[in-house]
N, C-alpha and C positions, 0 to 999 in steps of 0.2 A: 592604850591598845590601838594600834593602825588599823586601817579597812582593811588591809590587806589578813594581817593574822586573822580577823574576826571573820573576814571573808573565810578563808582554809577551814577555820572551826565550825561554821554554819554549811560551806559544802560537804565535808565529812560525813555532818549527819543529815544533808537534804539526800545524798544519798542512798538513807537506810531506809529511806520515809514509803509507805504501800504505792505503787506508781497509778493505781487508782484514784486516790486521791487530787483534788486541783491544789496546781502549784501554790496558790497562797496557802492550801491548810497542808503542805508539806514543810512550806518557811516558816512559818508558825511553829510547829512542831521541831525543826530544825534548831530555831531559836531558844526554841523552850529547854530542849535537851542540853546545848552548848552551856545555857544559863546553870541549871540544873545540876550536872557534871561539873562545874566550874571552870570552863573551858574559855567563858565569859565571866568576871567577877563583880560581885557585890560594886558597886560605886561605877564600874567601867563606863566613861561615853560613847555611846552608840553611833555610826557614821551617821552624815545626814540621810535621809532616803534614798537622795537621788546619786549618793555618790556608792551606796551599798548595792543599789540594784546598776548601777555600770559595772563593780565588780563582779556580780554575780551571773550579770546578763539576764536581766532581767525585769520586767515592766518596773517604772516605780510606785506606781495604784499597788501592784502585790505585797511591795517592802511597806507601804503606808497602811494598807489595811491589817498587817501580820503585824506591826509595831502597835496599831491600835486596841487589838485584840489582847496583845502580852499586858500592855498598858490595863485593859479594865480587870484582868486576871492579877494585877499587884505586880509582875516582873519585872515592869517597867514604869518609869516616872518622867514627865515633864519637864524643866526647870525653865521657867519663863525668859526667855534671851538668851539661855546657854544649851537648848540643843535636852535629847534622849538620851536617861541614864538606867542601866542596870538596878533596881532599887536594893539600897544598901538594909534594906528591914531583913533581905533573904540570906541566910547562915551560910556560909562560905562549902562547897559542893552539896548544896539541897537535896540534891538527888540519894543521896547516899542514904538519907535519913526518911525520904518521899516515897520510897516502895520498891527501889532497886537493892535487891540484899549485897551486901559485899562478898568482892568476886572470889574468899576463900571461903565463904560459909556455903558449906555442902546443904544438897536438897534432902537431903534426910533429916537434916537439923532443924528445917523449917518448917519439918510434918509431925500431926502423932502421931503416935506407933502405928495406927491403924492403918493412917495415908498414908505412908511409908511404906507397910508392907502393901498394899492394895496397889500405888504405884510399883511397884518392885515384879508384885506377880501377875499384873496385867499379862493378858493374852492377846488382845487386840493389837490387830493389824494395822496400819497406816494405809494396807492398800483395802480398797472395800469393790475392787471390780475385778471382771476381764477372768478367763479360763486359768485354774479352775479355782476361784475364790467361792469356798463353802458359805451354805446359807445366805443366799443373795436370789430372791427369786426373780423372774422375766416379767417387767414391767409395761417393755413395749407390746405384748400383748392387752393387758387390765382395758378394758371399757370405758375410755374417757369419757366419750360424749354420755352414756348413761350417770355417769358419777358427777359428772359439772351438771347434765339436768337436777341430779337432786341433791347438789350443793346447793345450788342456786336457790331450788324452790326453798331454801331453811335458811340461807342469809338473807332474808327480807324483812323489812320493819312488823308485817304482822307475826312473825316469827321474832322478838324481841326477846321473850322470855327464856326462850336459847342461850339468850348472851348472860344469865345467872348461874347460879349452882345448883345442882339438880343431887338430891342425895343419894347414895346408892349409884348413880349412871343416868340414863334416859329410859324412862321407864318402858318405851316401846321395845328399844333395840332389848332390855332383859326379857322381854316375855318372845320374840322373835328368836332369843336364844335358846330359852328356854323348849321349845317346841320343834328347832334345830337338834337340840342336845338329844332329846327324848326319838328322834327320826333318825337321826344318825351315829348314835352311840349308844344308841341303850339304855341311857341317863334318865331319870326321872325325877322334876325337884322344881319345886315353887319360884315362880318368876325372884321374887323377893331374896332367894338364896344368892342371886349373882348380883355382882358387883364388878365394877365397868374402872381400869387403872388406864396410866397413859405408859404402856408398855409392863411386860414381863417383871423384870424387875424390879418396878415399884409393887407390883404383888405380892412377892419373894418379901422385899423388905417390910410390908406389913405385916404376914405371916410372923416373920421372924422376930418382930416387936410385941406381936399380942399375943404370940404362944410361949417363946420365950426367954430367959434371964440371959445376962452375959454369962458367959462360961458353959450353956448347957451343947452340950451335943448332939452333930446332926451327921447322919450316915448321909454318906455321897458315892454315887456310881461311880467304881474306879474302871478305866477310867471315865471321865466325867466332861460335863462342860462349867470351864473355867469361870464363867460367866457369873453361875449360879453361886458358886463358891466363893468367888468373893463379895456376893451381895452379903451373905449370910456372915462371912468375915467381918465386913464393915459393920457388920449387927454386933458383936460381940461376941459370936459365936464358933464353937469350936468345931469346925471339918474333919471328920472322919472318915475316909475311904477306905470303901469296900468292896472289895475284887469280883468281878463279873466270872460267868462259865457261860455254857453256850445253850444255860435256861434264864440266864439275869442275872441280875444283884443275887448274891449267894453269900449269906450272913453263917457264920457256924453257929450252934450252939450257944460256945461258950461267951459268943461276944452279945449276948442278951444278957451275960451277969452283969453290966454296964451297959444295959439299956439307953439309946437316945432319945431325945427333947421328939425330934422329927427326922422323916426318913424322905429325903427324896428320890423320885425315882421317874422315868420317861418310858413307862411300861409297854407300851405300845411299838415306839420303835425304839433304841434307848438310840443315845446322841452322845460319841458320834458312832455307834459298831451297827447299830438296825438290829439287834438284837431283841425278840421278842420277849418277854416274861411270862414263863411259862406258867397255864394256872394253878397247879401245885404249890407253884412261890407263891401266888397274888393271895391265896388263899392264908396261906400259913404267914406271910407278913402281916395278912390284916389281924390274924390272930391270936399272933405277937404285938400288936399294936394296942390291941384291947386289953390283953394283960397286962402293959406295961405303959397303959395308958400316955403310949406317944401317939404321934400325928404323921399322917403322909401325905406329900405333897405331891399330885399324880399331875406331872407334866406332859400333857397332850399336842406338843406344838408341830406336830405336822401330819397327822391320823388323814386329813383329808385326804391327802395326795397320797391313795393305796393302790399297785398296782396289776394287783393279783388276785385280791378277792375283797370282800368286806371290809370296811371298819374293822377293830378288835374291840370288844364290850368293854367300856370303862372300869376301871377299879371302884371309881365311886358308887358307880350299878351292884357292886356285890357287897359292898360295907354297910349291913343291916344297924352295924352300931356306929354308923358315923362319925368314924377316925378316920376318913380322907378327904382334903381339899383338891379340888380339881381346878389345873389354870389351862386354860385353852387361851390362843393368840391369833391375830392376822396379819402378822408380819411375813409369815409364808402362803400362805394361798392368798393375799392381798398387793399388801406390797409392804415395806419395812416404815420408811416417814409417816404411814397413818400412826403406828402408836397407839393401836389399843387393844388392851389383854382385859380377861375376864377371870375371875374367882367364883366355883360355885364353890359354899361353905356352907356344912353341917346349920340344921336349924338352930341349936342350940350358940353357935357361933355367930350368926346373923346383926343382933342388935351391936356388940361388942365392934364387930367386923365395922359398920356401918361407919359408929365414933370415930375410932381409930383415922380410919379413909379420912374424915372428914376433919379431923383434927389436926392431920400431918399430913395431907395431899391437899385435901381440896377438891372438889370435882370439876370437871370445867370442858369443853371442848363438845357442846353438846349440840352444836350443829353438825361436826362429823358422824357422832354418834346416831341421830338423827337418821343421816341419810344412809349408813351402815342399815340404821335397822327398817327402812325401807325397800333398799338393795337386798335382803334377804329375803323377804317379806314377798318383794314381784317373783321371785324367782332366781335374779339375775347371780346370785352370791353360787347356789349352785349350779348354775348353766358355766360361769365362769371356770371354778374346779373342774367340772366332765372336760372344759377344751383345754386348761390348762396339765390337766393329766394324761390327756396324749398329747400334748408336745413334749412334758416331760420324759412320758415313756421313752419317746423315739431318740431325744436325746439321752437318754440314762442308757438304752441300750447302742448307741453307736460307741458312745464312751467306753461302754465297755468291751463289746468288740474290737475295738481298736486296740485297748489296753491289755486286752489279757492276749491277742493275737500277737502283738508284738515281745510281752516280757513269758508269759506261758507260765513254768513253776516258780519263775521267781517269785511272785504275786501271791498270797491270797484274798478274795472277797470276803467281806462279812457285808450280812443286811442285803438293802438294795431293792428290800420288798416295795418301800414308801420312801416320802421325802424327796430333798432336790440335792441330795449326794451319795455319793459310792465310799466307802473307805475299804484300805485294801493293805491287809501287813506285807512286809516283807520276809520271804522266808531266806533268808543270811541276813548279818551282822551287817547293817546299814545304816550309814548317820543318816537320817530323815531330816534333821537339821540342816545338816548340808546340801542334802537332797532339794531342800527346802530355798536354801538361800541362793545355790546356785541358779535354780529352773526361772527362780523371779528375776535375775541378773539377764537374764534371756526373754522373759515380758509371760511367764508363767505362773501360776500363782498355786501355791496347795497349804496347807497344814499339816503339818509332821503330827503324827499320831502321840508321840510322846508326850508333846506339851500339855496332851488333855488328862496326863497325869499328879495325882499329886504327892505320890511317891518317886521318885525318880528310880531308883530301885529296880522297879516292877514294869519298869516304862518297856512296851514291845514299841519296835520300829515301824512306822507304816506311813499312811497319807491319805488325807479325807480331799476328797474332789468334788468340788460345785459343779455341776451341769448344768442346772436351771435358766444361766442367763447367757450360755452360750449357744451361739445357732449351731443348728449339725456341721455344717459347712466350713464354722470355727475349729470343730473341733479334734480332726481327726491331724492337722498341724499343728496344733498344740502337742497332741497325742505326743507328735510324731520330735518335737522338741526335748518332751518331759520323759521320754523314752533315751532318747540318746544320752540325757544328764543321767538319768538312774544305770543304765548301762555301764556310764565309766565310772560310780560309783559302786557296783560291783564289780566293779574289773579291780581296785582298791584295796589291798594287803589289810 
């Protein structure tokens, strides 16, 4: 094989290589792939150095160090006075059998059923910024220099004991919660009740491990966040949604003759309409809960950010008989990359709760946690929410003056009381899909209100809008984009 063919097969794939990388660990790579693919074969000799990096254009320290490299990885061999060969021990295209699938075996085939469908009904975005991407709070606000002071003070050698596993969480940050909870919720419950996850969804999946079996079923807010649904999915568990009115989740009757496992529910504001649950519900689901000895899982992920009156009193505060777990998180009045959520859970659930965590997680990260429960502790956790909540106001309300000024009865509001979004149906027949993919074509971002369904059926058309990370200033041209796109899709036979 001439320098020249081996040259063409090694530029091909220097090519593909991350341009990050330095050029010897792209040639390296290059070579590897050529080898691998069989581009290069078993026995082939290799140019000399210096006549592969003239064809390449390239130093020949890079070609000498990239052949020395394949060389102690077995690709490559020696032969004392005959020059670098392809070592003939490797199976004629390696690659095929090395962890590249072949290019007609489908990604479905490669998964279980579970990834398969979990792949399939992902809802997640590829974009995660910029007007109006939901659930993304303003970070350039957050307190740096307080938050590096009390990183700092806990990454230090006398603080060593951090760097172990601490059971349950960091025993300060749960009693700081604990005392939080009982101030600003109404909650009442023994430090030792909480337990400290590295996000939402690791709590979810606990839950759904040590409550219960595959197959059992869990009612979900229709519509819902996708999010949740497939945590519980990947559990083994079966989703059942249940149609909201404009008091909550609203179960009939008859669908208690097939009682669920667990009932989730975002009672406060629900996610994504701001629907409150009215206390009539909260009362008679816990009451149904007790007789049917299921569980409810009272998702509290944005209650801070209220911008009309109080808090709303937890459901856990009213369940005398302790069928509700409560998850509160600080992904939204924090910021999203801390990653960390809390569980308070029933006394009777505590030790069991405890294993599990420790058995399948692990605890760890307890210098963050640390200075979390510090950050609370001075004060600074709620001085940040009171300045974070009027900026949000002023952006939630420019958002929506703009919004409802320019489309009028097109639109309806729901919610809007709390949180760092507006959702808003459409009243005619509107792909929100469309609506959706067009406005991003244009540097707009929203979420079609349908996807948060898991009936397609029953799917009403709308659009949930982040506000939080956009400045006022952003966003009345945004507006003013996302107006014209929905426009000519009502103009639309």
């Amino acid at each position: 094989m001439d320098v020249g063919l081996i040259g063409d097969a090694v530029l091909q794939n220097l090519a593909t290589q991350p341009r990050q990388l330095s050029l010897r660990a792209r040639l390296y790579l290059a070579l590897r792939e050529a080898i691998l693919e069989g581009a290069i074969r078993p026995g082939t000799r290799l140019p000399p150095s210096r006549l592969l990096a003239t064809e390449l254009a390239i130093g020949r320290n890079t070609v000498l160090k990239a052949y020395d490299q394949l060389a102690v990885e077995g690709y490559l061999e020696g032969r004392v006075g005959d020059g670098t060969y392809v070592s003939e021990a490797l199976p004629v295209g390696a690659g095929r059998g090395a962890g590249a699938p072949a290019r007609d075996e489908r990604v479905g085939e490669l998964l279980s059923r579970r990834g398969a469908e979990l792949a399939r009904l992902t809802g997640s975005s590829r974009v995660q910024h910029g007007a109006f991407m939901p659930g993304i709070p303003d970070v350039e606000h957050f307190p740096f220099r307080i938050w590096r002071r009390l990183l700092s003070k806990y990454i230090h050698p006398r603080q060593s004991h951090l760097l172990q596993y601490a059971v349950g969480g960091f025993g300060p940050l749960r009693v700081a919660l604990a005392e939080y909870l009982r101030a600003s919720r109404m909650l009442t419950c023994d430090p030792r009740q909480i337990l400290i996850f590295n996000g939402t969804h690791q709590a979810l999946d606990l839950c759904a491990r040590m409550l219960c079996d595959a197959g059992d079923r869990v009612w979900m807010e229709e519509p819902g966040y996708w999010g949740v649904r497939n945590v519980l999915r990947a559990a083994g568990l079966e989703t059942v949604p249940v149609l909201l009115d404009e008091k909550g989740i609203a179960p009939r009757a008859e669908d208690w003759h097939t009682p669920p496992k667990l009932v989730f529910v975002s009672p406060s504001s629900q996610y994504p309409t701001g629907t409150v649950l009215a206390l009539e519900r909260r009362l008679e689901l816990l009451d149904q809960a007790q007789r049917h000895k299921a569980w409810i899982i009272e998702d509290d992920y944005d209650n801070e950010l209220r911008y009309h009156d109080r808090p709303v009193a937890s459901m856990f505060g009213l369940a005398s008989a302790g069928r509700v777990i409560y998850l509160g998180t600080f992904s939204k009045v924090m910021f999203p990359g801390l990653r960390i959520a809390y569980l308070v859970v029933p006394p009777q659930l505590v030790d069991s709760f405890v294993v599990g965590n420790t058995e399948l997680y692990r605890e760890g990260r307890l210098t963050d946690q640390a200075a979390l429960a510090e950050f609370i502790a001075e004060g600074h956790f709620s001085t940040h929410i009171r300045r974070m909540r009027a900026i949000y106001r002023e952006r939630r309300d420019t958002l929506q003056e703009a919004l409802e000024g320019r489309l009028g009865g097109a639109i309806s509001r729901s919610g809007g009381h709390a949180g760092i979004h507006l959702l808003y149906h459409f009243n005619a027949a509107v792909d929100d899909v469309r609506v959706a993919e067009t406005a991003l074509a244009r540097g707009v971002v929203l979420r079609p209100l349908s996807v948060y369904y898991e009936r397609a059926g029953l799917a009403r058309p709308g659009m949930n809008l982040g506000y939080a990370s956009v400045p006022v200033a952003r966003i009345r041209p945004a507006v003013d984009v996302l107006t014209r796109v929905i426009e000519s899709r009502l103009q639309c036979p």
